[in-house]
MMTF fields as JSON, N, C-alpha, C and O atoms, coordinates in Angstrom:
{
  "mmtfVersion": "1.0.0",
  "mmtfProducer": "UNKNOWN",
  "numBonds": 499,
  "numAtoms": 500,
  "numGroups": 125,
  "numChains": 1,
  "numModels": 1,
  "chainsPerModel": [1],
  "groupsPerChain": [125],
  "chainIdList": ["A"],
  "bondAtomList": [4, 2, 8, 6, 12, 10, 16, 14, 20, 18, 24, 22, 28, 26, 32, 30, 36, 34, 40, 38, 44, 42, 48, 46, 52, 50, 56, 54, 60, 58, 64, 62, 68, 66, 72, 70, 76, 74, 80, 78, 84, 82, 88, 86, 92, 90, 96, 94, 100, 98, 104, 102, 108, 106, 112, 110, 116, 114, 120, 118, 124, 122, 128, 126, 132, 130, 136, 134, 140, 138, 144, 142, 148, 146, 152, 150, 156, 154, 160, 158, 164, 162, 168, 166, 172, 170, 176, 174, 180, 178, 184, 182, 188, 186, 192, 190, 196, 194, 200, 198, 204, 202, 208, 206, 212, 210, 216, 214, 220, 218, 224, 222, 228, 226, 232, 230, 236, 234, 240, 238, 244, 242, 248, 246, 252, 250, 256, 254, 260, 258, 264, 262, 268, 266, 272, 270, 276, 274, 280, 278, 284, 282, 288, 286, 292, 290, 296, 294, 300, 298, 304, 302, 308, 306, 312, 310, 316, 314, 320, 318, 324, 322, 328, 326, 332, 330, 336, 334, 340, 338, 344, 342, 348, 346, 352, 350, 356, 354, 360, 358, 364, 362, 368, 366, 372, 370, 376, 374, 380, 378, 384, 382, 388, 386, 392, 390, 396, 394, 400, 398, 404, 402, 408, 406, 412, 410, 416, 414, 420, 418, 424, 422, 428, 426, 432, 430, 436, 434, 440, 438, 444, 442, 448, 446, 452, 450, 456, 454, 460, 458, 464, 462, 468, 466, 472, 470, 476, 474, 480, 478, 484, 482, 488, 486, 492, 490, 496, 494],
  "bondOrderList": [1, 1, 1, 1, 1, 1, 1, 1, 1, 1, 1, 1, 1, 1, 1, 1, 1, 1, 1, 1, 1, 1, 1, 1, 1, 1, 1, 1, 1, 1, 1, 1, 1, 1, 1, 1, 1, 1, 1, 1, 1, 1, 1, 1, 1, 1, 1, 1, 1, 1, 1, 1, 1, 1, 1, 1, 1, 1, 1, 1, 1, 1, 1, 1, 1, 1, 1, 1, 1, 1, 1, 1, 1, 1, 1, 1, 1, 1, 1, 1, 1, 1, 1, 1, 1, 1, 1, 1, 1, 1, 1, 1, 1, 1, 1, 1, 1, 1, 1, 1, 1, 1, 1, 1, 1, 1, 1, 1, 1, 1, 1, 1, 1, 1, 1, 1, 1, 1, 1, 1, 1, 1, 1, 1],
  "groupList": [{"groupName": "UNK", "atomNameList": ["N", "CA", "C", "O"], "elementList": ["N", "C", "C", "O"], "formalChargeList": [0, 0, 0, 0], "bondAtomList": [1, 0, 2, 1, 3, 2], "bondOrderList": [1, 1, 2], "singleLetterCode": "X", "chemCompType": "L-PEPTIDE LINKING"}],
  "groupTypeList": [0, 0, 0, 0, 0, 0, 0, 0, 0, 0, 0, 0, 0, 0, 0, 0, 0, 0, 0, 0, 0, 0, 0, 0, 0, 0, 0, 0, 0, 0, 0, 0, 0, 0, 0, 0, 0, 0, 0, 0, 0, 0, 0, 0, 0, 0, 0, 0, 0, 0, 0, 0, 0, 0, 0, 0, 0, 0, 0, 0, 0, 0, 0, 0, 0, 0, 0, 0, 0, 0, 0, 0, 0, 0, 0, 0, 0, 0, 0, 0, 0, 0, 0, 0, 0, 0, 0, 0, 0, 0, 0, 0, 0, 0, 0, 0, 0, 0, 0, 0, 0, 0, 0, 0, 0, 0, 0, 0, 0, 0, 0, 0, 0, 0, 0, 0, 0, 0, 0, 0, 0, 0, 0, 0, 0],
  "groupIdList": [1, 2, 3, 4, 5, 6, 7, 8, 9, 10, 11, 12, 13, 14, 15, 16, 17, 18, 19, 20, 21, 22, 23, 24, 25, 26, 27, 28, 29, 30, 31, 32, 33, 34, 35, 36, 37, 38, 39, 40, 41, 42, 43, 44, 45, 46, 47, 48, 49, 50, 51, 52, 53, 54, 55, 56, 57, 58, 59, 60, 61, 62, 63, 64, 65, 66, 67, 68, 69, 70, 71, 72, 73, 74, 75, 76, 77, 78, 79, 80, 81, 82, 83, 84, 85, 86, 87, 88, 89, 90, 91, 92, 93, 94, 95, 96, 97, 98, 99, 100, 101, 102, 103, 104, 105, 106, 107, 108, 109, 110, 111, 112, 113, 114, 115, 116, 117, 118, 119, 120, 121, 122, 123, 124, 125],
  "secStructList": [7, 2, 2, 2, 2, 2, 2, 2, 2, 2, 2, 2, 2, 6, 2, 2, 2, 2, 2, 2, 2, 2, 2, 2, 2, 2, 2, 2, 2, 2, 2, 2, 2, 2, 2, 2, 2, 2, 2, 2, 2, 2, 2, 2, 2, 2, 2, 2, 2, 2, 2, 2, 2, 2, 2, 2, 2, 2, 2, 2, 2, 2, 2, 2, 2, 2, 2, 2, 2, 2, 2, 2, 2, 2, 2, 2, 2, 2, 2, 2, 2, 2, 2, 2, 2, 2, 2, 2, 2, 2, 2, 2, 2, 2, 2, 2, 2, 2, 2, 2, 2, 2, 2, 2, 2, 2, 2, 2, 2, 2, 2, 2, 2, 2, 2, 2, 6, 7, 1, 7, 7, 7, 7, 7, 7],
  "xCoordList": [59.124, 58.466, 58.447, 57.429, 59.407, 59.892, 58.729, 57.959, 58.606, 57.354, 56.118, 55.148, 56.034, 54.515, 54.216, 53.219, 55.288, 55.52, 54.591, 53.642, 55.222, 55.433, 53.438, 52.526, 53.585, 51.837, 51.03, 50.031, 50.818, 50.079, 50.333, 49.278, 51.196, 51.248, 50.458, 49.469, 51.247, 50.501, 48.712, 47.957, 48.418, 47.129, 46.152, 44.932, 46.955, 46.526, 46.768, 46.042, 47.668, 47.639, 46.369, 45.365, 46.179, 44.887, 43.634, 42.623, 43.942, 42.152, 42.545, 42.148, 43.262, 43.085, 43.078, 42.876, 43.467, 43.155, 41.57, 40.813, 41.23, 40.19, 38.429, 37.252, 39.265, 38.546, 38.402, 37.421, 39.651, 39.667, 39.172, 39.089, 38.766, 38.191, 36.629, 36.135, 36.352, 35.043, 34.56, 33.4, 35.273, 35.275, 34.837, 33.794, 36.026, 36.23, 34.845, 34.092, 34.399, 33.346, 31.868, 31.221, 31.645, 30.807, 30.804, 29.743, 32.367, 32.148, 31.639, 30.967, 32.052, 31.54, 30.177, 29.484, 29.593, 27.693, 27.189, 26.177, 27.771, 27.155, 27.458, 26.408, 28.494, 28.884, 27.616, 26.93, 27.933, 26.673, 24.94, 24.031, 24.941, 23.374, 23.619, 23.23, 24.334, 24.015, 24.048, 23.124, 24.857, 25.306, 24.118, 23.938, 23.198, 21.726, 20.785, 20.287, 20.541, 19.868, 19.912, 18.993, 21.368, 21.165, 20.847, 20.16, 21.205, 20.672, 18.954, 18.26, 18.393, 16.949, 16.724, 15.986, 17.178, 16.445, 16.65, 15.647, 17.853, 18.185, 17.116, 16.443, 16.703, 15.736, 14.634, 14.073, 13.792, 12.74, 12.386, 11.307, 13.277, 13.575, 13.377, 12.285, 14.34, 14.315, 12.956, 12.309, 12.318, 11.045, 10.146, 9.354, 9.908, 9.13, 9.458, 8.689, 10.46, 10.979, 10.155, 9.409, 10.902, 10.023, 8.583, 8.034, 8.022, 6.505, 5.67, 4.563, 6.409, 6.274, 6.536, 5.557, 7.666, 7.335, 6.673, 6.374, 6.315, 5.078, 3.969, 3.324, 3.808, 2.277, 2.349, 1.47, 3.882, 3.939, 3.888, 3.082, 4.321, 4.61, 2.871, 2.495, 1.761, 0.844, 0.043, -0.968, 0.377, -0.399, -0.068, -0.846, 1.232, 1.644, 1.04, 0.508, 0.845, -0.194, -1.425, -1.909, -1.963, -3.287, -3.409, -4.342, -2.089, -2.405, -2.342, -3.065, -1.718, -1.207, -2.244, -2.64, -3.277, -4.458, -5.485, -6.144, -5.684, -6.67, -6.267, -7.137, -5.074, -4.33, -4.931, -5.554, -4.458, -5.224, -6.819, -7.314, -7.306, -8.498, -9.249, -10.309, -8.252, -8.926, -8.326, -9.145, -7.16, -6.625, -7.508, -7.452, -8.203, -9.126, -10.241, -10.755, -11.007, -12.416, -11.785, -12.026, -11.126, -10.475, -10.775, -11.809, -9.869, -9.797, -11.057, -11.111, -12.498, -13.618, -14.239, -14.582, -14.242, -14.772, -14.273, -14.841, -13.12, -12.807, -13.112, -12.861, -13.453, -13.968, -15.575, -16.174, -16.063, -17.247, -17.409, -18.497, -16.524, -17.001, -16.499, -16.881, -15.788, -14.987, -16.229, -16.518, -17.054, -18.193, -19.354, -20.156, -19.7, -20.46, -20.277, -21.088, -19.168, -18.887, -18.911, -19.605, -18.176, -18.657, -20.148, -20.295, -21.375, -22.626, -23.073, -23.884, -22.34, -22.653, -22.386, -23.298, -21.098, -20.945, -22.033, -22.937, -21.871, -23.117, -24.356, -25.121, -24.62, -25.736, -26.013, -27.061, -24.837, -24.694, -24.607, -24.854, -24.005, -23.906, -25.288, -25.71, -25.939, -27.62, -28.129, -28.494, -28.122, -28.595, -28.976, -29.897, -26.895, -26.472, -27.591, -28.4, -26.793, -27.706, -29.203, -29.646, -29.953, -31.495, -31.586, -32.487, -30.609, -30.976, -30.902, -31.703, -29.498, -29.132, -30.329, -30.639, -31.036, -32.006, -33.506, -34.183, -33.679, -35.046, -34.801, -35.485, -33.517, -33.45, -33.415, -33.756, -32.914, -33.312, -34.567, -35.005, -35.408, -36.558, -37.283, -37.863, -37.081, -37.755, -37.376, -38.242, -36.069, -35.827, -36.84, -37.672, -36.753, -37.436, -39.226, -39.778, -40.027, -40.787, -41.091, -41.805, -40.211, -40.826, -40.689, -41.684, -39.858, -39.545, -40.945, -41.603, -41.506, -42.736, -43.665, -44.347, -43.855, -45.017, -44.729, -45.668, -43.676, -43.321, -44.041, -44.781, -43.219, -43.742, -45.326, -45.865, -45.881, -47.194, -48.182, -49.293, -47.715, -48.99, -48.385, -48.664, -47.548, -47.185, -46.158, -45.676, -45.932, -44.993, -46.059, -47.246, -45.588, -46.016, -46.539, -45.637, -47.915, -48.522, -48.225, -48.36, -47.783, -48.003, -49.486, -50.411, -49.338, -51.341, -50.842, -49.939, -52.297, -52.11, -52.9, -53.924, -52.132, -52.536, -52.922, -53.311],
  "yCoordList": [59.088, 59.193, 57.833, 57.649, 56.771, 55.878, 55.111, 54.538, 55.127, 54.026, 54.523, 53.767, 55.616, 56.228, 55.644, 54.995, 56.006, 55.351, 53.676, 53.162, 53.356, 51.705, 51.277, 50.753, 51.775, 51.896, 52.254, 51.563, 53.168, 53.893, 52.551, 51.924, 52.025, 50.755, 49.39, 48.831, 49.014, 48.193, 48.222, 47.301, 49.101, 49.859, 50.162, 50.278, 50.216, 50.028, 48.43, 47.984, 47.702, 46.144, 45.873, 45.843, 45.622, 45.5, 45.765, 45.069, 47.076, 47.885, 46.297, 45.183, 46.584, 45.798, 44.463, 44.046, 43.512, 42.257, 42.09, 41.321, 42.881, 42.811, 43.11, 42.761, 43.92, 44.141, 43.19, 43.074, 42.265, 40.944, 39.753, 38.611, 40.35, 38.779, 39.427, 39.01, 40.039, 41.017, 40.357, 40.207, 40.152, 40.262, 38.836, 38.454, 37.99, 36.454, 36.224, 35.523, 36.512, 35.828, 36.02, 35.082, 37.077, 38.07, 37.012, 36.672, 36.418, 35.742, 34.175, 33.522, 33.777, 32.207, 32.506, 31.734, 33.673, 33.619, 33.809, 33.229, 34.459, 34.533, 33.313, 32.69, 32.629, 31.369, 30.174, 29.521, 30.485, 29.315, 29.476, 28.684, 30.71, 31.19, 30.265, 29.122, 31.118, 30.385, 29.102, 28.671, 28.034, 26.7, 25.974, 24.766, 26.822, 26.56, 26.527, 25.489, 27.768, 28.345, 26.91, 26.16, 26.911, 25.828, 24.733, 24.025, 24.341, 22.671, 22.655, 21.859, 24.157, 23.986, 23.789, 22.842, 24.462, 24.564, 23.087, 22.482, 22.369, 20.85, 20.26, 19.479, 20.36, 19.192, 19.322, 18.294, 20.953, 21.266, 20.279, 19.72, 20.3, 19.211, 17.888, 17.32, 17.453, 15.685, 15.531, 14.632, 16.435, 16.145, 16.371, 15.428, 17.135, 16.878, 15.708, 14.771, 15.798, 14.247, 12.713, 11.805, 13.164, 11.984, 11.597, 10.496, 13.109, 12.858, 12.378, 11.874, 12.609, 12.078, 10.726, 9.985, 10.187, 8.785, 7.99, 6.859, 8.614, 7.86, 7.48, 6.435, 8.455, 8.561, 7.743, 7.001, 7.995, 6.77, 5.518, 4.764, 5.038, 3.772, 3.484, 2.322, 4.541, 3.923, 3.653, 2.989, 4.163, 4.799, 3.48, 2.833, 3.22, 1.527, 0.6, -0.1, 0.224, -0.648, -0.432, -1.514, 0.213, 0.485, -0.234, -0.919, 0.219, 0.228, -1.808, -2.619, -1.97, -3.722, -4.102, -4.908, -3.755, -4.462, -4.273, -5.304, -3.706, -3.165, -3.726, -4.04, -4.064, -4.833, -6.334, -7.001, -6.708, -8.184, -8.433, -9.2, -7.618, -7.535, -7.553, -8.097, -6.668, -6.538, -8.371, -9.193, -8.57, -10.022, -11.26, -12.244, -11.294, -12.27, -12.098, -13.154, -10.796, -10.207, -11.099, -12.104, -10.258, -10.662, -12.232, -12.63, -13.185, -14.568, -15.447, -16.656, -14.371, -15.041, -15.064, -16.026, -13.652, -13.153, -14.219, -14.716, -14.283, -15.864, -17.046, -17.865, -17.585, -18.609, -18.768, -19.78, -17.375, -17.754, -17.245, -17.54, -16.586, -16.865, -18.243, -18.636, -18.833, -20.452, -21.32, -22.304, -21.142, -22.047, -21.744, -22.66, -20.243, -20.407, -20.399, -20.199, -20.638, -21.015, -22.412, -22.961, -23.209, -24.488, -24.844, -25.578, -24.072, -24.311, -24.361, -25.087, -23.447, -23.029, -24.374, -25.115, -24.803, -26.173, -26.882, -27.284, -27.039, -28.415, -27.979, -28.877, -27.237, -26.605, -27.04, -27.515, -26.779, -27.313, -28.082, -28.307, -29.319, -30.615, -31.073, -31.677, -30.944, -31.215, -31.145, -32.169, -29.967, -29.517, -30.654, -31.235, -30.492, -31.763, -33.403, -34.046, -33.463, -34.78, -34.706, -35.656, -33.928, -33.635, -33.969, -34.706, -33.399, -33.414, -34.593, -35.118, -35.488, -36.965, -37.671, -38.574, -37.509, -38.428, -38.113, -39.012, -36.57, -36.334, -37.442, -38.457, -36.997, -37.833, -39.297, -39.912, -39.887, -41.55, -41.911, -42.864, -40.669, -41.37, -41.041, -41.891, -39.987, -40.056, -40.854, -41.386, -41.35, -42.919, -43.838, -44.409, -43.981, -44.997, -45.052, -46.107, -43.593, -43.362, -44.154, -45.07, -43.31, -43.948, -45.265, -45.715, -46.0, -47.288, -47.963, -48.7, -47.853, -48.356, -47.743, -48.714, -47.28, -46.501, -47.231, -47.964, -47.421, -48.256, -49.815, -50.435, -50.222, -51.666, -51.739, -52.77, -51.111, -50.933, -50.842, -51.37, -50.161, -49.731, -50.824, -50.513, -52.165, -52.822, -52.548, -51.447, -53.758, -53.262, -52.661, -52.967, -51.804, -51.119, -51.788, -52.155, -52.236, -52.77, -52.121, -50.902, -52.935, -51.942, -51.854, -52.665, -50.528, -50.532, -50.706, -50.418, -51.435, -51.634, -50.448, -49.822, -50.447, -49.148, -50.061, -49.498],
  "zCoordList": [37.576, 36.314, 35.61, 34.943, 35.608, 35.121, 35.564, 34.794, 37.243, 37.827, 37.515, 37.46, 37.319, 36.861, 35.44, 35.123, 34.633, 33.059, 33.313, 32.72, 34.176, 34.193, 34.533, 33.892, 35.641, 36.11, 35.451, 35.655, 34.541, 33.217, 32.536, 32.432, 32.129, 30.959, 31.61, 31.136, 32.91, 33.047, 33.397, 33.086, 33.884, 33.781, 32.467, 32.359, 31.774, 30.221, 29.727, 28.838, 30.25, 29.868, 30.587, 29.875, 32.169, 32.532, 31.869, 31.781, 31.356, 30.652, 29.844, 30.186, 28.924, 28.003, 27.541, 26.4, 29.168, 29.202, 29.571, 28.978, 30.573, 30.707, 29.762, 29.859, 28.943, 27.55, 26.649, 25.914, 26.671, 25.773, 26.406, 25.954, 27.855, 28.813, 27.995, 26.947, 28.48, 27.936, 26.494, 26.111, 26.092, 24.456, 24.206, 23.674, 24.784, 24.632, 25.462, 24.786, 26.437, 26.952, 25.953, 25.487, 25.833, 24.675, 23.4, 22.878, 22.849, 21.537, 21.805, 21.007, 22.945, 23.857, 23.717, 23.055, 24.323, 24.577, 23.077, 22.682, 22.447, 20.775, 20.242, 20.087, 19.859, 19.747, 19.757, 18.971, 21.932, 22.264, 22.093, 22.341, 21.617, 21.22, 19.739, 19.503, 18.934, 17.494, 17.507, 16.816, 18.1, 17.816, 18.76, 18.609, 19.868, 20.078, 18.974, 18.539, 18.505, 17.423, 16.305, 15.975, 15.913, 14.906, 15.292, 14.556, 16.397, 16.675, 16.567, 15.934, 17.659, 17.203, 16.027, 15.757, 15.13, 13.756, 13.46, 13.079, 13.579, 12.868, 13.703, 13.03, 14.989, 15.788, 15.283, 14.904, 15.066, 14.773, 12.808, 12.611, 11.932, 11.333, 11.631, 11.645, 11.845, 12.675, 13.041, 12.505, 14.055, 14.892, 13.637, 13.64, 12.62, 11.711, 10.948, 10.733, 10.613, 9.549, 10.445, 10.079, 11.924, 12.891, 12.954, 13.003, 12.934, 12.292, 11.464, 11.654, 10.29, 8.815, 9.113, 9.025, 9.461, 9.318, 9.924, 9.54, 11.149, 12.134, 11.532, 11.626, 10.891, 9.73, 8.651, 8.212, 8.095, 6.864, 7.708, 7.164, 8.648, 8.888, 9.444, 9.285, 10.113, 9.94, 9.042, 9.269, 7.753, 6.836, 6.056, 5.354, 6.323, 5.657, 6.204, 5.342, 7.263, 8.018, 7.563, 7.232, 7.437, 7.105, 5.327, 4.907, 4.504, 3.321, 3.544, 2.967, 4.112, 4.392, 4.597, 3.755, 5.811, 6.096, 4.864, 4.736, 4.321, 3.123, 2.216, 1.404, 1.933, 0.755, 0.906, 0.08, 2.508, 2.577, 2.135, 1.309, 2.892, 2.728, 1.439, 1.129, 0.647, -0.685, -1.385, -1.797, -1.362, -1.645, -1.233, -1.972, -0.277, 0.37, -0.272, -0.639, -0.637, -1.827, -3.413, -4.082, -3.391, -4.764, -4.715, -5.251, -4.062, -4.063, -3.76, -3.99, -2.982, -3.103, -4.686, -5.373, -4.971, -6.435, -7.675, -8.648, -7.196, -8.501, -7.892, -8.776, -7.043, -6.572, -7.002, -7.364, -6.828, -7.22, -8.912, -9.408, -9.729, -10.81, -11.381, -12.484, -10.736, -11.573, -10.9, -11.58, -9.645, -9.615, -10.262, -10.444, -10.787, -11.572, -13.346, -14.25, -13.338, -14.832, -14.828, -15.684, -13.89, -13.256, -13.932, -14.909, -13.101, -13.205, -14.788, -15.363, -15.2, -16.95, -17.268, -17.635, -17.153, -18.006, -17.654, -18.385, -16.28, -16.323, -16.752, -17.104, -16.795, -17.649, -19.096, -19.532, -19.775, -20.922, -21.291, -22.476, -20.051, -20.296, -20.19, -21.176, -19.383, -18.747, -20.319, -20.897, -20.901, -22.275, -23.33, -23.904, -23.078, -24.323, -24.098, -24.766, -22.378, -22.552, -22.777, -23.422, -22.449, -22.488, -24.068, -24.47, -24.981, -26.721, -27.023, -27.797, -26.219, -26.694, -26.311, -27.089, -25.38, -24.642, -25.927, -26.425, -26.193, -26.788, -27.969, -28.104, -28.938, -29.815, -29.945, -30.955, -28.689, -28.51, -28.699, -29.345, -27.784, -27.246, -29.079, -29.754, -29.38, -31.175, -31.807, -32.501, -31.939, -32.484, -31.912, -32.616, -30.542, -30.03, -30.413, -30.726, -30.305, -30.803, -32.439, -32.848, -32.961, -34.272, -34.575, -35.144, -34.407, -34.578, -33.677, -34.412, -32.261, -31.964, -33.008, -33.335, -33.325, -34.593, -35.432, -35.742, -36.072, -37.439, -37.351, -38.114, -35.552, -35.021, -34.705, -35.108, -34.263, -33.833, -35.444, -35.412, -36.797, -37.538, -38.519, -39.677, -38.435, -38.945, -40.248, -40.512, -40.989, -42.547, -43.328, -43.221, -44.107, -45.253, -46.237, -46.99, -46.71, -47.708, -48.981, -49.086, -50.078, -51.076, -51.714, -51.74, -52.222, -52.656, -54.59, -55.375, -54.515, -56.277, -56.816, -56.542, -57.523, -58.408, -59.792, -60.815]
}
């Protein structure tokens, strides 16, 4: 009875190691599902985050070349309004001198008129 006792127990230690191998392996595969599960979810992340910056970093290049581009427009556009403000002056200068010159030549004018119709006689009254 004693060895029957003994066999029933260890027979029941067995069930019940083997229930806890059962168990322990069962909590390893749930374990390694979730700690899958989460890494997807963190990569599926990353790989979008990775995306995003591919796009920013071309999207920065793009804004760089357009930036130059517009910087080089820009730097013609004042080039040519400082040459044609340029033109304005001399314009004005042309002006000026054209007035200095009319007025010489009307000095010069009248003074031959003055020389040409002789001195002024006085008339008797």
């Amino acid at each position: 009875m004693l060895s029957r006792l003994l066999k029933e127990h260890q027979a029941k230690q067995n069930e019940r190691k083997e229930l806890q191998e059962r168990r322990r392996r069962e909590a390893i595969a749930a374990a390694t599902c979730l700690t899958e599960a989460l890494v997807d979810h963190l990569n599926v992340g990353v790989a979008q985050a990775y995306i995003n910056q591919r796009k920013l970093d071309n999207e920065v290049k793009t804004l760089q070349v357009q930036a130059s581009q517009f910087a080089k427009q820009t730097a013609q556009w004042i080039n040519m309004v400082e040459n044609f403000n340029q033109a304005l002056k001399e314009i004005g200068d042309v002006e000026n001198w054209a007035r200095s010159i009319e007025m010489d030549m009307r000095t010069i004018a009248t003074a031959l008129e003055y020389m040409h119709k002789g001195p002024v006689q006085p008339t008797s009254s």
